[in-house]
N, C-alpha and C positions, 0 to 999 in steps of 0.2 A: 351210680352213674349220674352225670349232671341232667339235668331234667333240663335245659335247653337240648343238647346233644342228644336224646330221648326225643322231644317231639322233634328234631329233623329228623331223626334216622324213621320214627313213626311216620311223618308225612310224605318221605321220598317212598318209604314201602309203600303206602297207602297213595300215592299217586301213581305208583307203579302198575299195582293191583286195580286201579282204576282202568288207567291207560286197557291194561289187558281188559279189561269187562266191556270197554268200550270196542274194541275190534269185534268181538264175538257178539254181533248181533242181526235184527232182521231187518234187511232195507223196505221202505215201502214204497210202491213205485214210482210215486214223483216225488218222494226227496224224506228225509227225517229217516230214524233209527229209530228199532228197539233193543234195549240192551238189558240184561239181567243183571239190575242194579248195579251197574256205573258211576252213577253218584253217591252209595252208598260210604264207600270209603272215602270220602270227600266231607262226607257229614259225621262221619264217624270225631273225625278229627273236629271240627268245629263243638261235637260233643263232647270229647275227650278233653279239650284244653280253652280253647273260648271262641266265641264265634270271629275275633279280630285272625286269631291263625285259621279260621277256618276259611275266613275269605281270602287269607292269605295263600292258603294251599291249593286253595278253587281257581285262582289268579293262576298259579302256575302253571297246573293243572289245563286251564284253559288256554297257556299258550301251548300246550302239549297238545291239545286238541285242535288250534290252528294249526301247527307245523303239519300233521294229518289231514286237515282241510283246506289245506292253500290253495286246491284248485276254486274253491267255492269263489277266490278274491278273480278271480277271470271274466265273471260277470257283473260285476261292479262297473258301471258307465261312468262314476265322478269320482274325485277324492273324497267325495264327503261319503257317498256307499262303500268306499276301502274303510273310511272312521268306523262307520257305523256295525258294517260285518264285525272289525276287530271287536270292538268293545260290548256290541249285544248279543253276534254270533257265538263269541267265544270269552273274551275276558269277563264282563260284567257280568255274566252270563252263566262263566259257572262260578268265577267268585262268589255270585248268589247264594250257593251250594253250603256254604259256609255257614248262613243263616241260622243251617237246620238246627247249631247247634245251641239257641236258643231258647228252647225249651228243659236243658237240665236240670232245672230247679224243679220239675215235675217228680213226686218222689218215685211215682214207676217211672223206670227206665222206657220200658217198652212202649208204652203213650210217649212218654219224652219224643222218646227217636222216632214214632210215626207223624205226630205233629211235627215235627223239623224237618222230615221227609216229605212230609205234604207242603211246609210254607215252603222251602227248598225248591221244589217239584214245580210252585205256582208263580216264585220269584224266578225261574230260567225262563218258564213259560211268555212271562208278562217280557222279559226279552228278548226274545225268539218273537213276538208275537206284534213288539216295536220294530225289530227289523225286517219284517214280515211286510208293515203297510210303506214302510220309509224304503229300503233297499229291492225286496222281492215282489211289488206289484204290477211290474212289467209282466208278473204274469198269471195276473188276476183275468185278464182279458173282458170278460162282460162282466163283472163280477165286484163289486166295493171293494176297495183294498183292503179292509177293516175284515171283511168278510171272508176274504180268502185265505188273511194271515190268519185266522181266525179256522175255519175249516184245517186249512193246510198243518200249521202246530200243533192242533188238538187232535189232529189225527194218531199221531205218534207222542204226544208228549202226555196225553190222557193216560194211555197203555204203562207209557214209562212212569209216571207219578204214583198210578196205583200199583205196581210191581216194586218199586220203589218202596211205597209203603208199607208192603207187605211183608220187604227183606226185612226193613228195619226194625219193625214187631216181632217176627220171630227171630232175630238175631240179637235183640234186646232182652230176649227170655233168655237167653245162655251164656252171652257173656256181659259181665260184669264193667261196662264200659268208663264207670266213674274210679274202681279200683288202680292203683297205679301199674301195676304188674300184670292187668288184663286177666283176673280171676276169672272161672266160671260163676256163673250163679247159682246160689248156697238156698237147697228149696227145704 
């Protein structure tokens, strides 16, 4: 099979199976999710092929997580908070995602994919956490905006980066993600 036509057909499955991981999650009660590794298969792919398709697939990926949070664009007071939601909420955001795949030249796989999961994990964060002081501090109330974006992200996005991390170590012991056929791992 042509290894273009291979990593699309890789990254629609793998944005797919995202999508899904991201419905299936826990709300917390002012706002953010937890999800049982959702960005996983987002890094996968930034692993599997380069980090340039993986922020390519995190793009998509994150308009597919806009089309799902379009209500969130209703509180935006300017054009500039509709810029901002788009591109730190959701595009740049999980494009970052991409990142993780970064660390392949690590000759354990499993370090590889937890270090990519953690920058991965700290690069959504850091935007979530700009659009947090710039678009969400209308509801910091007494509170620094730095500070609330700051409380309010790390509330859920901590949970999410070490759960994150966690998938990617044990699913780095099993399968073989550098292999082109997706072997298991040969112990």
């Amino acid at each position: 099979m042509n290894k273009k036509v291979m990593m699309l057909c890789e990254s629609a499955v793998m944005i797919a199976l995202a999508t899904v991981l991201s419905l299936m999650k826990i709300e917390w009660p002012f706002g953010g999710s937890i999800t049982i590794c959702s960005m996983l298969p987002i890094l996968v792919i930034g692993y599997r092929y380069n980090i340039f398709w993986g922020i390519f697939t995190g793009f998509v990926y994150g308009l597919i997580q806009m089309l799902l949070g379009m209500n969130n664009f209703t509180y935006a007071t300017s054009q500039t908070a509709v810029i901002m939601i788009l591109l730190f909420d959701y595009l740049i955001a999980f494009g970052a995602v991409g990142f993780g795949g970064i660390f392949r030249g690590i000759k354990n796989q499993s370090i590889g994919l937890g270090l990519g999961a953690l920058l991965a994990g700290l690069l959504r964060f850091i935007c979530h956490f700009i659009s947090g002081i710039t678009v969400w501090s209308g509801f910091a109330e007494d509170m620094p905006a730095w500070l609330y974006s700051l409380t309010y992200n790390g509330a859920y996005m901590l949970p999410e980066i070490l759960i994150l991390i966690i998938g990617a170590v044990l699913v780095g012991f099993i399968i073989d993600f550098r292999s082109p056929l997706l072997k298991g791992i040969k112990r």
